[in-house]
N, C-alpha and C positions, 0 to 999 in steps of 0.2 A: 265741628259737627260730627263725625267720624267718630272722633273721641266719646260724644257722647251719647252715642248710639253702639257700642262695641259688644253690652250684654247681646244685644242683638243679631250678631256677627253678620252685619253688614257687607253685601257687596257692591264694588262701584264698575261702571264702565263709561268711556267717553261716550258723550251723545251732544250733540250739536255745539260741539268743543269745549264742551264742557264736562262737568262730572254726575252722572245718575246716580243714585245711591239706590239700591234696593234690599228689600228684608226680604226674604222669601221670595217668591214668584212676584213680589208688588213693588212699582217702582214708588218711592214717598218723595224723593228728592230730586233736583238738579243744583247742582251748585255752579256758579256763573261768577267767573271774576275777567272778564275781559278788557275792562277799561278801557271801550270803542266809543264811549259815549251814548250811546242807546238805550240808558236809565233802566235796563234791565239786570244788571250785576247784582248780585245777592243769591238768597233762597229761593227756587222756585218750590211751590208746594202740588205735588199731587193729588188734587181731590177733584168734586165735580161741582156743577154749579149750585145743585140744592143744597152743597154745607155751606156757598158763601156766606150767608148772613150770619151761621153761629158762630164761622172761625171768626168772624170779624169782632167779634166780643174778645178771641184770646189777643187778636195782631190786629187795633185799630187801622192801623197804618199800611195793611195789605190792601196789593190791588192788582187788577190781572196784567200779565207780562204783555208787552208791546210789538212782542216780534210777527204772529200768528196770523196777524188782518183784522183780526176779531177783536172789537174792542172788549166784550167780555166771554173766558172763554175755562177749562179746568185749570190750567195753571194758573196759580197766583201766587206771585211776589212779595218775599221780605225784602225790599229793596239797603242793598250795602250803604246807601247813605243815609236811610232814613235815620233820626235820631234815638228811634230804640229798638235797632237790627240786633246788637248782640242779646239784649232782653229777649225780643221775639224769636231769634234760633236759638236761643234754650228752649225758652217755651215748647218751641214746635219738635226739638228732642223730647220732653218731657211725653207731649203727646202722640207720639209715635211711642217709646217706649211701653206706654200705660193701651198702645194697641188700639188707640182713637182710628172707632171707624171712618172719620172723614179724611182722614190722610191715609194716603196710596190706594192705587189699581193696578191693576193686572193689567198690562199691557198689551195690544189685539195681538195675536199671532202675526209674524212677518209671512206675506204671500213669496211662495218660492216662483222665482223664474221660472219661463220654461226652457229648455235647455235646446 
């Protein structure tokens, strides 16, 4: 995935043991290989809920990740076993590269403690 997002000069940081990928100030990814069983392992996609129904035309087989409470919610899933995960995380390179506004946000500012 990295690989092919690099015109981009992508940066990553651990987030929920997993990997964030961000362009810019906007995070587009999470990448998740845990093998807990939790059917959440794969792509997670950053976007919100009024692009689900177009992305669904690029990633049939996406659907929102399971961890949150929320049966549907921004993140959604290229699930690692689905039958066509490597198809679909190109694709979702492809449109992250081409600057598809439905993938990634700006993240809320973290509240500082008070001290």
């Amino acid at each position: 995935m990295l690989d092919g997002l690099e015109l981009l000069a992508p940066e990553t940081n651990p987030m929920f043991g997993s990997l964030a990928v961000y362009i810019g100030p906007k995070i587009v990814l999470i990448l998740r290989d845990k093998r807990d069983g939790s059917a959440n392992d794969g792509v997670w996609i950053a976007t919100a809920q009024d692009h689900h129904e177009t992305l669904r035309h690029d990633f049939p087989n996406m659907r929102s990740i399971q961890i949150r409470g929320k049966q549907i919610n921004g993140w959604q899933l290229l699930a690692a076993d689905s039958p066509d995960f490597e198809s679909a995380a190109l694709r979702a390179c492809e449109l992250i590269l081409d600057r598809d506004p439905r993938i990634g946000k700006i993240p809320k500012a973290k509240r500082r403690r008070p001290r």
